[in-house]
C-alpha positions in Angstrom: 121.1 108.0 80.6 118.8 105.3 81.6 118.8 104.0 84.8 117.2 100.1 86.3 116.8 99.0 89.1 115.3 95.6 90.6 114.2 94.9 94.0 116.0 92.7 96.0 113.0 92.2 98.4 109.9 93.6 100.3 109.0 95.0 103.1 106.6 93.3 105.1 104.7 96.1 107.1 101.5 96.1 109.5 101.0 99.6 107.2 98.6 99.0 104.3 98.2 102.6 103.3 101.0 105.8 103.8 98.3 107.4 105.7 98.9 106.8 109.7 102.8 105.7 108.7 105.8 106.7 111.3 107.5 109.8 109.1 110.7 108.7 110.6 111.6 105.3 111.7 112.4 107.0 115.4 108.7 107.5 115.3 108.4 104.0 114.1 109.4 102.2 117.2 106.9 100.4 118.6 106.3 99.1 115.1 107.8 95.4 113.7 108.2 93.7 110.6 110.2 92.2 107.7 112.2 92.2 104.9 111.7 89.1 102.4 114.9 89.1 100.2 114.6 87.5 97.1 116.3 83.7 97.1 118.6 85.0 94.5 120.1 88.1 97.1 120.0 85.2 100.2 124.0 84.9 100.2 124.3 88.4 100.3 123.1 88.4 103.7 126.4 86.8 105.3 127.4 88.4 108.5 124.2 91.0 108.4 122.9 89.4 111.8 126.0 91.0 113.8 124.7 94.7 112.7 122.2 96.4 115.2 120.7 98.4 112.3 120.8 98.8 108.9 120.0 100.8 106.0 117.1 100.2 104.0 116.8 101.8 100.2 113.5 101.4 98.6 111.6 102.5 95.8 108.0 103.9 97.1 105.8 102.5 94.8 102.8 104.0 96.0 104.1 107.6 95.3 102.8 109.0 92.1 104.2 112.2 90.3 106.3 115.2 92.4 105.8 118.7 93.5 109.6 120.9 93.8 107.8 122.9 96.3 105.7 120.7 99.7 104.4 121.3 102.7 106.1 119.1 104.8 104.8 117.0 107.8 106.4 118.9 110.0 105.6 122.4 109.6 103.1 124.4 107.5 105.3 126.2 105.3 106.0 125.5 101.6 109.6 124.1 101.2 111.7 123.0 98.6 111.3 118.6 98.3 115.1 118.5 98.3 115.0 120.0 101.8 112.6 117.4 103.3 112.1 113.8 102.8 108.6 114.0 101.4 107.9 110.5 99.3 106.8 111.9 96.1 110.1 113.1 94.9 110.8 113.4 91.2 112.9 109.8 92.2 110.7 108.5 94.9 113.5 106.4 96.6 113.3 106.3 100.4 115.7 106.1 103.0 115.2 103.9 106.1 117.2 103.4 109.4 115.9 100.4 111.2 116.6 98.5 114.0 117.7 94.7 113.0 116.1 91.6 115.1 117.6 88.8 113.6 118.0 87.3 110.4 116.5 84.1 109.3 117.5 82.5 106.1 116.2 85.0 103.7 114.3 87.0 106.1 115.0 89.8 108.3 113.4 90.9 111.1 113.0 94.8 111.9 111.7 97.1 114.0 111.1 100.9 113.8 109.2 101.0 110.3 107.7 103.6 108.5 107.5 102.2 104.9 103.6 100.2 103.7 103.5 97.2 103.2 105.3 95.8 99.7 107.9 98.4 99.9 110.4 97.1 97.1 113.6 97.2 98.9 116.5 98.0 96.4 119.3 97.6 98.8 120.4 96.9 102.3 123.5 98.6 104.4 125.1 98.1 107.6 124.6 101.2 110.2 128.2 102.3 110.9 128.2 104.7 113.7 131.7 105.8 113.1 131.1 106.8 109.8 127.8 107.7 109.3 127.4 110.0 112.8 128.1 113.7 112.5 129.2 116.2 115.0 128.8 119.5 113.5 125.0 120.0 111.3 122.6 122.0 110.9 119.1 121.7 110.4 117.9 124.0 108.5 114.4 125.0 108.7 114.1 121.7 111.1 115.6 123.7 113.7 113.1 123.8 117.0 111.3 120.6 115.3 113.5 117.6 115.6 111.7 116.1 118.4 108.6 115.7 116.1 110.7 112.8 114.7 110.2 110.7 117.0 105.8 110.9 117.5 104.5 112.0 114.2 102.4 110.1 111.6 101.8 110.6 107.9 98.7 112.0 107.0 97.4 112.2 103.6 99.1 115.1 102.0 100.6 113.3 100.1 98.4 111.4 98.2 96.5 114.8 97.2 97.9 115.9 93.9 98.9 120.1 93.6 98.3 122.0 90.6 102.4 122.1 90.4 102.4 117.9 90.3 104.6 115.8 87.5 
């Protein structure tokens, strides 16, 4: 099966390089920027600007090759890539939860970023609290570490290729 995708925009970031990036876009707070949607995907942005946040899917184009086993940001322990949200996956698309300023023609202005500058943006959702909150989860091994979220920054661990990369 072959899969394409185009981006619908970029990410406008002050982030040149994933090193010193927000892991999370709770960390990502003090942090503003935009999203430049191509004229083409303009229209699609109708009624966006009454949404506090949205959903940003991009492809992270700076991640090259995967490793099934990482050592997340967040602890020191090997751990499956499906079980954290390392960016070099073996599909390096990134999920982002950002605050929503205001829209302006074809550009939308966000806050709480962790994605470089460039980011091709693939799509864009509406935050839904009603159906995208849960009340019963788990977190697995993020148990105890949650509140990490919300101060750490990327370091370069990423951009260091393992013997186990693809």
């Amino acid at each position: 099966m072959k899969i394409e995708l185009s981006p619908i925009g970029y990410v406008r970031s002050p982030f040149m390089e994933p090193s010193g990036v927000p892991i999370q876009t709770k960390a990502g707070n003090e942090y503003s920027g935009t999203v430049e949607v191509l004229e083409g995907y303009a229209d699609g942005l109708a009624d966006l600007d009454g949404f506090s946040h949205i959903f940003l899917l991009t492809y992270l184009h700076r991640s090259k090759g995967y490793d099934l086993k990482v050592i997340p940001f967040l602890d020191d322990v090997e751990r499956g890539v499906f079980s954290t949200r390392a960016p070099r996956r073996p599909n390096p698309i990134g999920l982002h939860l950002v605050r929503l300023e205001r829209v302006e023609g074809n550009i939308l202005h966000i806050r709480d970023i962790d994605m470089i500058d460039g980011t091709p943006v693939l799509d864009i959702k509406p935050y839904i609290p009603k159906g995208d909150e849960r009340e019963n989860y788990r977190l697995g091994w993020l148990t105890g570490k949650i509140e990490e979220f919300e101060s750490r920054h990327s370091d370069d661990r990423f951009d260091r290729r393992s013997g186990r990369s693809r």
